[in-house]
C-alpha positions as CSV (number, residue, x, y, z in Angstrom):
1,X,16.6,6.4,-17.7
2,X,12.7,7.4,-17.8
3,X,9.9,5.3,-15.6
4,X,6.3,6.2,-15.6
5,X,4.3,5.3,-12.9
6,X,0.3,4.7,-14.0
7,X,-1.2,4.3,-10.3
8,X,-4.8,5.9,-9.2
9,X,-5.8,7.3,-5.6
10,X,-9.7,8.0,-4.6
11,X,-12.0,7.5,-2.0
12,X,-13.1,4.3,-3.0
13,X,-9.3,3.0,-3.8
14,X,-7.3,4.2,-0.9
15,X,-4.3,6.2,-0.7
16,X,-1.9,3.0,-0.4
17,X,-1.4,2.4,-4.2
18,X,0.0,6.0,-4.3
19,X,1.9,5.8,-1.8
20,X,3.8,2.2,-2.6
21,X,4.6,3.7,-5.5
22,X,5.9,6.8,-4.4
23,X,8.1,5.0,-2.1
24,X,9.3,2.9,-5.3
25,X,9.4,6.7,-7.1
26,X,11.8,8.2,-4.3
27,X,14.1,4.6,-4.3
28,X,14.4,5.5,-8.0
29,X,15.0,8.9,-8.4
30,X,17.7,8.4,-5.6
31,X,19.3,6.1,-8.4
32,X,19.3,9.2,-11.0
33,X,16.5,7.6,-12.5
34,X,13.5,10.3,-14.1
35,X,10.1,9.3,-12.7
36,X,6.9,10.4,-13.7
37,X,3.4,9.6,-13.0
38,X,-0.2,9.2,-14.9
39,X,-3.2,9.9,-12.5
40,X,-7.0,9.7,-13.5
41,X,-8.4,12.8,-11.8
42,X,-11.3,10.1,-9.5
43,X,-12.9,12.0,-7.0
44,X,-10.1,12.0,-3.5
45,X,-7.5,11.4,-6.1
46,X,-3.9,12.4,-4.4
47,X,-2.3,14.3,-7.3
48,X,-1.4,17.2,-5.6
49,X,0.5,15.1,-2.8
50,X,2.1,13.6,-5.6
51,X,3.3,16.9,-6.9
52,X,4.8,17.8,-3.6
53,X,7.2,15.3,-3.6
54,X,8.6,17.1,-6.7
55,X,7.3,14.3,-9.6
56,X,5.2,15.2,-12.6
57,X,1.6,14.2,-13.3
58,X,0.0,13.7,-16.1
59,X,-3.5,14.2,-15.5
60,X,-6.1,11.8,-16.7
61,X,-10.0,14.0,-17.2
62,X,-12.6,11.9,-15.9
63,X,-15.6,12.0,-18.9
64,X,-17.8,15.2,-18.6
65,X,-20.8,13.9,-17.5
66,X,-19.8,10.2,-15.9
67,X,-18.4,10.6,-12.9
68,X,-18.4,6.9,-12.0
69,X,-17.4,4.1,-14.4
70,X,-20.3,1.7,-14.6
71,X,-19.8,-1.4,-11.5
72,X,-20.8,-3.8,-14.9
73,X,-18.7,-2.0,-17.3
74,X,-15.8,-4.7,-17.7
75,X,-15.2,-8.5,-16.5
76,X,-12.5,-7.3,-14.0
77,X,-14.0,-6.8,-10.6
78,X,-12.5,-4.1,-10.2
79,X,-13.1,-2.2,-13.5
80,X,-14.5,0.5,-11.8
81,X,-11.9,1.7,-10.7
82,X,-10.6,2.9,-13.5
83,X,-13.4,5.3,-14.2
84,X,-13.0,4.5,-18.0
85,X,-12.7,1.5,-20.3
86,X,-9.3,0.0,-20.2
87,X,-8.9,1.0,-24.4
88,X,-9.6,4.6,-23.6
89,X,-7.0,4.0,-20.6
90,X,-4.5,2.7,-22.6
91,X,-5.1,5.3,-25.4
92,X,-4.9,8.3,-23.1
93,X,-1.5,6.5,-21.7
94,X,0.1,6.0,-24.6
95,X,-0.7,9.9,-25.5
96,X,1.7,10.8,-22.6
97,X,4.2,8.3,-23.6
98,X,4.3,9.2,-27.0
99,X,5.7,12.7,-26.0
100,X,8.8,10.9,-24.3
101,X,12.1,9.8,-25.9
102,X,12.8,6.6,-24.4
103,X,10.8,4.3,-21.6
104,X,12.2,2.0,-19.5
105,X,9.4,0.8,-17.7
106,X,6.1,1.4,-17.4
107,X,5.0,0.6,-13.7
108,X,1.2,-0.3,-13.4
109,X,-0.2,-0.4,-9.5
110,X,-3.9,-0.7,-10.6
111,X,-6.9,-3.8,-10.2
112,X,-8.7,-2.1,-13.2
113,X,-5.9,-3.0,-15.5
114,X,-4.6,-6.3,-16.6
115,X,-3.3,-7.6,-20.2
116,X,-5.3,-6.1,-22.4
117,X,-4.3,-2.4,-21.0
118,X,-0.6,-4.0,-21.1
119,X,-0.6,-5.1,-24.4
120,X,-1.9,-1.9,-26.0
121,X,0.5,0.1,-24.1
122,X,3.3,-2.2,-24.6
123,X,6.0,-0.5,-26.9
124,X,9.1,-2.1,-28.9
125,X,12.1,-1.3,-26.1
126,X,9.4,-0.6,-23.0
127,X,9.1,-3.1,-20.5
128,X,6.0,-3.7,-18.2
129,X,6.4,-4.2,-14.2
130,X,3.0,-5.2,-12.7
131,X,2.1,-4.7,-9.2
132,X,-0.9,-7.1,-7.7
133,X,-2.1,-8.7,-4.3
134,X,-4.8,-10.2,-5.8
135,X,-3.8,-12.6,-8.4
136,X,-7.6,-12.4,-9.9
137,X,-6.4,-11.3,-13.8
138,X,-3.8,-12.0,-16.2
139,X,-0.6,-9.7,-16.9
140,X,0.9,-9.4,-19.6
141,X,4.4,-7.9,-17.9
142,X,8.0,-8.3,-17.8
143,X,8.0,-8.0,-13.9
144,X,5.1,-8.7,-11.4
145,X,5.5,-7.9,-7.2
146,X,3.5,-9.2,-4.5
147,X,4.7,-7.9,-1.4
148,X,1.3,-9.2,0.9
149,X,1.4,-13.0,0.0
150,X,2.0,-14.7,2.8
151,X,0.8,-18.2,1.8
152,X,2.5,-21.4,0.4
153,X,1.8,-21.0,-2.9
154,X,5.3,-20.6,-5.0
155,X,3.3,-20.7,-8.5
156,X,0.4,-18.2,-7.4
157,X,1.2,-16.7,-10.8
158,X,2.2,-18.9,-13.1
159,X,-0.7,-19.1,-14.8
160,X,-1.5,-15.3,-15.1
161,X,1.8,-14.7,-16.2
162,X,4.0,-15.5,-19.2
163,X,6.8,-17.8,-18.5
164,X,9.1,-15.0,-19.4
165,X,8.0,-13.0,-16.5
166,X,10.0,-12.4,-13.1
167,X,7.7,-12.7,-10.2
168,X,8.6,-11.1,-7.0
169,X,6.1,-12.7,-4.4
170,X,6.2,-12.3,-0.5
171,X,6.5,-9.5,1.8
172,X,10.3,-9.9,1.7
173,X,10.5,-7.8,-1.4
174,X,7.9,-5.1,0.6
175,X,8.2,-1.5,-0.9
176,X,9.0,-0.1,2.5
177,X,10.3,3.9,3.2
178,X,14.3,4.9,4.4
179,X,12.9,4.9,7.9
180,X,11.7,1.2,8.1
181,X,15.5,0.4,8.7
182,X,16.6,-3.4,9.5
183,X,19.6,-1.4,11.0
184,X,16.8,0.3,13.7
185,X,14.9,-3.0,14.1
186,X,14.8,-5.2,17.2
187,X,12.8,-8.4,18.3
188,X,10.9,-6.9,20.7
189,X,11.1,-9.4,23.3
190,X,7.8,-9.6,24.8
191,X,5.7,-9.1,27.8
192,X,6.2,-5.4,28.0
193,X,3.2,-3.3,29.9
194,X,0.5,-1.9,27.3
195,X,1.2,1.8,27.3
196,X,1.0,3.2,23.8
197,X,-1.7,2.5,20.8
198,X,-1.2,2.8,17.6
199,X,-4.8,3.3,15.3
200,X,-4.2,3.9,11.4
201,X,-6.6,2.6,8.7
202,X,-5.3,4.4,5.8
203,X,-5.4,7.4,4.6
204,X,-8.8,8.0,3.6
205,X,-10.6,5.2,5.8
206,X,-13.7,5.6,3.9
207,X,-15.7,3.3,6.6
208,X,-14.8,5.6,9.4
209,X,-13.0,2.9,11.4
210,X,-10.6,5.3,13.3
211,X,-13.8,7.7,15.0
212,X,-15.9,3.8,15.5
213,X,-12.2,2.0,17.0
214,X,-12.0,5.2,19.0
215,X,-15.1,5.6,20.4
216,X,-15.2,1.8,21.3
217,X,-12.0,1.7,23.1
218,X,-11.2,4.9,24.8
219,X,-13.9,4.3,27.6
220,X,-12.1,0.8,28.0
221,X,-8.9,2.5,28.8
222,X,-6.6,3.5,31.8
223,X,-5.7,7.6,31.6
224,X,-1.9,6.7,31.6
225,X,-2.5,4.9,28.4
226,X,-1.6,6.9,25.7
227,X,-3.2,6.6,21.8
228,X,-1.5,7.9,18.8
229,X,-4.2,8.3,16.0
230,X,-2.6,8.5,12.3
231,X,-5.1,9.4,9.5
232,X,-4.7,11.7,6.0
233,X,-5.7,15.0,5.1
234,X,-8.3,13.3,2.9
235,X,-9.6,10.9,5.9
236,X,-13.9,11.0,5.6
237,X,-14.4,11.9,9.0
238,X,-11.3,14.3,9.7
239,X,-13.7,17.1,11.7
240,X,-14.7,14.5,13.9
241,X,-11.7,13.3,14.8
242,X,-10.3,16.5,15.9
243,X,-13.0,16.3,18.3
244,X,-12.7,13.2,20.0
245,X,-9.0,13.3,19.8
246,X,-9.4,16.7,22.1
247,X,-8.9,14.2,24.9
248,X,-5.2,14.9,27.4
249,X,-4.2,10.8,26.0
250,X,-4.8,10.9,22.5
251,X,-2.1,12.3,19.7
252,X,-3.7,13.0,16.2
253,X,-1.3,13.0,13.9
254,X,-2.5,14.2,10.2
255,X,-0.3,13.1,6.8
256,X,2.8,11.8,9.1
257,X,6.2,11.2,8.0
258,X,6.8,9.9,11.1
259,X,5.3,7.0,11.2
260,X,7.8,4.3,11.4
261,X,9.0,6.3,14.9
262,X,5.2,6.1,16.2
263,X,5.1,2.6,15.4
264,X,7.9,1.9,17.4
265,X,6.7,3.4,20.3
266,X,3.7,1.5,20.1
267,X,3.4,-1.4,22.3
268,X,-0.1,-2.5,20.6
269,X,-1.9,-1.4,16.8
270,X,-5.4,-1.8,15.7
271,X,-5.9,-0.9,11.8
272,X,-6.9,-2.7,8.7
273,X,-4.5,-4.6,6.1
274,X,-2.9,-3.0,2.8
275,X,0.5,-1.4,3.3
276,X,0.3,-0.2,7.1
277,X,-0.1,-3.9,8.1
278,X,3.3,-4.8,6.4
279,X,4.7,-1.7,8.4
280,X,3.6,-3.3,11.3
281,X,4.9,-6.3,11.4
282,X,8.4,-5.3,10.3
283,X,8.7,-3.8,13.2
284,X,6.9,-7.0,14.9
285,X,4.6,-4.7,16.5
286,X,1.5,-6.9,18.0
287,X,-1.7,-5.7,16.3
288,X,-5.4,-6.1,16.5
289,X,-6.5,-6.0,12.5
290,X,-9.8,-5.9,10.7
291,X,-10.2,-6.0,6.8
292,X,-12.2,-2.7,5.2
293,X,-11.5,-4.5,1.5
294,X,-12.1,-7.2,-0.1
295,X,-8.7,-7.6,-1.2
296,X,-7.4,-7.4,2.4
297,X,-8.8,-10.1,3.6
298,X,-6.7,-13.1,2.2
299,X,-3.3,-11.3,3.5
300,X,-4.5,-10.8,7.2
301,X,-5.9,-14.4,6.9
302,X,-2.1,-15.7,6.1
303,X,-0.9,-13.1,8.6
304,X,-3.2,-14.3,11.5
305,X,-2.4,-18.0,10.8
306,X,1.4,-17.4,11.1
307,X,0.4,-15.5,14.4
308,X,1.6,-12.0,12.5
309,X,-1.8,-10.3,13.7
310,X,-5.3,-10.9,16.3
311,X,-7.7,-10.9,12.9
312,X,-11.2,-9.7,14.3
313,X,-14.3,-9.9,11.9
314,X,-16.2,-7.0,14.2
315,X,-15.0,-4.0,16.1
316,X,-16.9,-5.1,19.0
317,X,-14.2,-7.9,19.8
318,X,-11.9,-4.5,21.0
319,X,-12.6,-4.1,24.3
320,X,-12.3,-8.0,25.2
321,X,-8.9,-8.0,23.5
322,X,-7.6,-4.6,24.6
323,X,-8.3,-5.4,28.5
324,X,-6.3,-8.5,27.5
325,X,-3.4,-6.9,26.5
326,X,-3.4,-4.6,29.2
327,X,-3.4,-7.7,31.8
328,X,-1.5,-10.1,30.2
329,X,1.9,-9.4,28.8
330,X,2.0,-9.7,24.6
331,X,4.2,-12.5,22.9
332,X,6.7,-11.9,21.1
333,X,6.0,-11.6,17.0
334,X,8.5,-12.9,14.6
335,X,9.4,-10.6,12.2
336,X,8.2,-11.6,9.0
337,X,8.7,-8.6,6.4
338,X,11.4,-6.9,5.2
339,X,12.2,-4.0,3.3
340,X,12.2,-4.7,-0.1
341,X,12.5,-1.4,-2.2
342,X,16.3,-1.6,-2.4
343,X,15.7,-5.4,-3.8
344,X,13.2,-4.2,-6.3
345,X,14.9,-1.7,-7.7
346,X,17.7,-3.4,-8.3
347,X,15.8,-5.5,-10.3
348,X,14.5,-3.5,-12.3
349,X,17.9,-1.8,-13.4
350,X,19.8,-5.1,-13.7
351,X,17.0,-6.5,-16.2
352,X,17.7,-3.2,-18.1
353,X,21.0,-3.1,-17.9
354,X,22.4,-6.5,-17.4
355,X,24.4,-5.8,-14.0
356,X,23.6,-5.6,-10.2
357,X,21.2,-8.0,-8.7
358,X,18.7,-5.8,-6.4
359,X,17.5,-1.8,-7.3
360,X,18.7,-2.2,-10.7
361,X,16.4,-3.7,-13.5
362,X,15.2,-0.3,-14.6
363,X,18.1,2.0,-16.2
364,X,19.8,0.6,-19.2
């Protein structure tokens, strides 16, 4: 069974599309199936870490001589992100497909894109699965996933999709790693002593949040309280870093696998939303978050209502909160997400195949 992946990293996207997707990528090739991916070469693009994990790329040229895709170039607000029209997209795509025998699915992880990029691509025995948190376009796919939603909405779709269309929605079907392991998990019960941080905002943290949350709460803190710092190689502000984190307390800790075993050593997080805020509240770890996107700000919002996270709108609200926690014990958080890839995948294979109910509704 073949699955391409069409999923773009830069320094204006993040590095969490990628990496969702990669977790998917690993989930099916663990299930014999042959993954591949198409990457538009945007300036911090993560092809090469791609690579590494042992998957071809099919590398997408940006135009000679237009770097950046117009802001006004398309009626998506995110069009930009593409760095070309969807038709030219979709044209370039189905080049690469056109030199395979037989697709299963074609996986899309991209806010450029919606049906009209679907539609073109779309081939006789290939079958579209969409993945969104922002519910701002319409699809034109055979399966959608959103893992953030943590509204009340049931038909947050319905509209953008055809009735045809199975739609995953809530962070029970999350596209968590092997290591995120409900087996490992425990309801942390509460009231433990503050003695680990945990500081992520991505992997590229374009903003510099991780040097500005840094510099703002180290002087606040006790020496026996110990900060592990997780950024990527392709963080904005990685020379910096190195510097501050120089300090006896703090652990820097660049491109991680090990980040699900940090996280339970943590006792409090700070960071943004995307992916790494899922990761933190499967583990129910009690976390201080701030949105750098637009399109994080709706999931933290849900989260923060349901008492998942402490949403601040300015990093100046640290030190307040962090002498809190270190006076006053933290309350237990109910754990809200769970790991989802298995449950995905076997979607995709039994929609292909016409068996299994979870990891299966790609191979036919």
């Amino acid at each position: 069974m073949e699955v391409v992946i069409r999923v773009d990293a830069s320094y204006e996207i993040g590095s969490g599309h990628v990496m969702r997707c990669l977790t998917l990528a690993e989930a099916l090739k663990n299930r014999s199936v042959n993954v591949s991916f198409i990457c538009r070469e945007l300036e911090g693009h993560l092809i090469e870490v791609i690579k590494r994990k042992s998957f071809r790329v099919h590398s997408l040229k940006l135009p000679r001589g237009c770097p950046q895709f117009s802001r006004n170039s398309g009626s998506l607000s995110h069009a930009s992100w593409l760095g070309v029209d969807q038709e030219r997209d979709a044209e370039e795509t189905l080049k690469v497909l056109s030199s395979k025998q037989k697709i299963s699915w074609v996986v899309v992880d991209h806010y450029g894109i919606d049906h009209i990029w679907h539609s073109r691509v779309r081939q006789s025995e290939t079958k579209i699965f969409v993945l969104d948190d922002l519910a701002d376009r319409k699809h034109d796919c055979d399966l959608l996933l959103d893992q953030s939603y943590f509204g009340a909405d049931p038909h947050r779709y319905h509209k953008l999709t055809s009735e045809n269309c199975k739609n995953l929605i809530g962070p029970r079907y999350a596209l968590l790693r092997p290591e995120f392991d409900h087996k490992l998990r425990t309801n942390r019960a509460g009231g433990g002593a503050l003695r680990r941080i945990f500081i992520n905002y991505g992997g590229v943290d374009k903003f510099c949040m991780t040097t500005k949350t840094l510099e703002i709460v180290f002087p606040c803190l006790p020496g026996h309280i110990a900060i592990d710092v997780v950024v990527g190689a392709k963080n904005t502000d990685l020379q910096h870093l190195r510097q501050i984190c120089r300090a006896s307390n703090i652990n820097l800790h660049i491109n991680t696998t090990g980040i699900a075993k940090l996280m339970t050593s943590a006792d409090l997080a700070i960071g943004c939303g995307g992916v790494v805020a899922l990761e933190r509240a499967f583990w129910g770890l009690p976390s201080i978050a701030i949105s750098t996107a637009v399109n994080q700000e709706e999931t933290l919002r849900d989260m923060a209502a349901r008492g998942l996270v402490t949403l601040i709108k300015s990093l100046t609200e640290l030190p307040k909160l962090v002498a809190s926690a270190i006076h006053q014990p933290h309350k237990k958080i109910d754990l809200a997400v769970d790991n989802g890839t298995e449950i995905v995948v076997n979607h995709m294979l039994t929609n292909a195949c016409g068996t299994s109910r979870h990891v299966d509704r790609i191979t036919s």
